[in-house]
C-alpha positions in Angstrom: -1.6 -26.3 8.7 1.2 -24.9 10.6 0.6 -22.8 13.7 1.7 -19.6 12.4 -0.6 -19.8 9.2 -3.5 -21.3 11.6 -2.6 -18.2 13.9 -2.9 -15.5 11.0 -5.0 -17.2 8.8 -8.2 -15.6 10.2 -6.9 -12.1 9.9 -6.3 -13.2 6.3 -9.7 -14.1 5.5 -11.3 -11.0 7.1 -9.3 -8.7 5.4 -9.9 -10.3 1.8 -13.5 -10.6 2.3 -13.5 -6.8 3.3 -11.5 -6.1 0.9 -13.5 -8.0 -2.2 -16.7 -6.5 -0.8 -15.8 -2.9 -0.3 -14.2 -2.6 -4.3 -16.9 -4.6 -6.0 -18.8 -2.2 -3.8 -17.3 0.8 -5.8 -17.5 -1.5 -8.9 -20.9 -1.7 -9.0 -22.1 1.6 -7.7 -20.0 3.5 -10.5 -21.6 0.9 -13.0 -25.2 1.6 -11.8 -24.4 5.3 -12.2 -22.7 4.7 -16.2 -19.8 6.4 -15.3 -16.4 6.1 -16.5 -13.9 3.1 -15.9 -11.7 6.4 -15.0 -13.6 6.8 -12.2 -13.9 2.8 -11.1 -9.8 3.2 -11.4 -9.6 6.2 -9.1 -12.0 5.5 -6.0 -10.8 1.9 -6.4 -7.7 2.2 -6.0 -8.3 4.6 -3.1 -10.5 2.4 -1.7 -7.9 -0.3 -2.0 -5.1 1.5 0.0 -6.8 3.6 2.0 -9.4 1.3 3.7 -6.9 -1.5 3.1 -4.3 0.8 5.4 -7.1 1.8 7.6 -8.7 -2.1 8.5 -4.7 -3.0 9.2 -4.2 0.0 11.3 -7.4 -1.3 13.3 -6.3 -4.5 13.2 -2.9 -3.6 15.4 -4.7 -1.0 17.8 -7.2 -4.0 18.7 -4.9 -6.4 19.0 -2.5 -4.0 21.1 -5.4 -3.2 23.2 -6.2 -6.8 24.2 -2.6 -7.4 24.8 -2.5 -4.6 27.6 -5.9 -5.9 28.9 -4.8 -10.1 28.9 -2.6 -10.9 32.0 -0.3 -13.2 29.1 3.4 -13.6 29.6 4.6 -11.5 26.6 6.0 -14.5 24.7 2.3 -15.7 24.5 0.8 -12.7 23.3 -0.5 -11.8 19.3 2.0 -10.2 17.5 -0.4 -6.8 16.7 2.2 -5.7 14.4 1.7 -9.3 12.1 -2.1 -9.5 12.0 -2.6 -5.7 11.1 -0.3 -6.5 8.3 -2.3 -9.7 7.2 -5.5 -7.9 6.9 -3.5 -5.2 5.1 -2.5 -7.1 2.6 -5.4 -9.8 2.0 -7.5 -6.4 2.0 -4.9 -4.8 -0.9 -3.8 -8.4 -2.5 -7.8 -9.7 -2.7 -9.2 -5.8 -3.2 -7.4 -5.5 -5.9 -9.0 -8.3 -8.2 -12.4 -6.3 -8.9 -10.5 -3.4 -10.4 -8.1 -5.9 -12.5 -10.5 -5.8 -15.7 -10.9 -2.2 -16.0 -7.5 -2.0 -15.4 -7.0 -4.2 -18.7 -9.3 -2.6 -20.5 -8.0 0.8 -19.5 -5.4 -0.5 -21.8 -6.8 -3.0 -24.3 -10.2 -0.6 -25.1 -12.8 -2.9 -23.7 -16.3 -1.8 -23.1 -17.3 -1.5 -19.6 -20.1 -3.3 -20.0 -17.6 -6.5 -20.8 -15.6 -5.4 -17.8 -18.1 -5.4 -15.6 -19.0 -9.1 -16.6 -15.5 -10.1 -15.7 -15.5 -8.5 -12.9 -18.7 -10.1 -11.7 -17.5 -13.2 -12.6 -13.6 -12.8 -10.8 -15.4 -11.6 -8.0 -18.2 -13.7 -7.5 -15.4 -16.9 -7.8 -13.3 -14.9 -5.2 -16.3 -14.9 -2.8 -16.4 -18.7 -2.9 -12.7 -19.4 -2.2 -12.7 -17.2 0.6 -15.8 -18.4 1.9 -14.8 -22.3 1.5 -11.6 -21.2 3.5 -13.8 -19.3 6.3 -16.2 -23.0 6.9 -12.7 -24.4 6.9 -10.8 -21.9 9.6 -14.1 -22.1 11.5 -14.9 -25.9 11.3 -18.0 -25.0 9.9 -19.8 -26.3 6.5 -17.6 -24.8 3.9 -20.0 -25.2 1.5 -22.6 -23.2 3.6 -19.9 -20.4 4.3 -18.9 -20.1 0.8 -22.6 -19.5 -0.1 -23.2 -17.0 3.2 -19.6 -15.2 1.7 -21.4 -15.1 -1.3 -24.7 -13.9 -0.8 -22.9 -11.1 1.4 -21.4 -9.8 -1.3 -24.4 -9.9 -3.5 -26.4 -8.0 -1.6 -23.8 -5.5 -0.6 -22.6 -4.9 -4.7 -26.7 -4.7 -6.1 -27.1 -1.8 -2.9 -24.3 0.0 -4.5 -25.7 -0.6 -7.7 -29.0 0.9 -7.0 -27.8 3.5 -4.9 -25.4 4.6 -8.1 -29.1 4.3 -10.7 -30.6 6.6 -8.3 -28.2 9.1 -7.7 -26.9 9.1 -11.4 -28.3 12.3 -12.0 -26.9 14.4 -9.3 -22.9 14.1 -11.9 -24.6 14.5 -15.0 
């Protein structure tokens, strides 16, 4: 791994996994309420620009922030410019692979149901990629980071879930 890639790598990571977490998040909360695949098109997308435009935005002010505070020479400073737009686009490029499905069956005429499934199931393989290459970046079990990426998203896709079950009735 080159230096560059090793440098920007992280900022990769922590925008896919926020990314992948925050759409399956809209994913499954518009599932648990049986809305429309309209809908999961809409906020997702939002969701995928907006917070994706947001998280890179964050990125830069931080890292502009700890330049002015570092005494560095200014060759030897991050680039905040480059790592707000790695987390902008892992967050878009990897955000965007919950909401492929509907998107196909927005066309094909696939039940959401089945769309759900293969969102799951893109999803849940995402999480282990991106988990495997957090252990990696941070010399830690890869397995055991794949499984930790995992279980995050889990837990954070069945809260939305049940949050959309119980508030169902407030659209209908």
């Amino acid at each position: 791994m080159n230096r560059t890639t090793e440098k920007y790598l992280p900022e990769f990571v922590y925008g896919a996994i926020d990314g992948l977490v925050t759409t399956f998040a809209i994913v499954s909360g518009v599932m648990g309420a049986s809305l429309s695949a309209g809908i999961i098109l809409i906020l997702g997308f939002a969701n995928v620009l907006a917070d994706g435009f947001s998280m890179g935005a964050s990125n830069y002010l931080s890292k502009r922030s700890e330049n002015d505070l570092e005494e560095k020479p200014e060759g030897q400073r991050d680039d905040p410019l480059k790592t707000g737009l790695a987390t902008f686009i892992s967050f878009v490029l990897v955000g965007l692979i919950p909401l492929m499905p509907f998107v196909a069956g927005y066309f094909l005429g696939i039940d959401n149901l089945t769309l759900f499934k293969y969102s799951i199931i893109f999803t849940g393989l995402l999480f282990i990629v991106i988990g495997l290459f957090r252990g990696i970046i941070t010399k830690k079990s890869p397995s055991k980071s794949a499984l930790e990426t995992l279980a995050i998203g889990t837990v954070a896709s069945i809260i939305s879930y049940i949050v959309g079950v119980v508030l169902k009735g407030i659209v209908e």
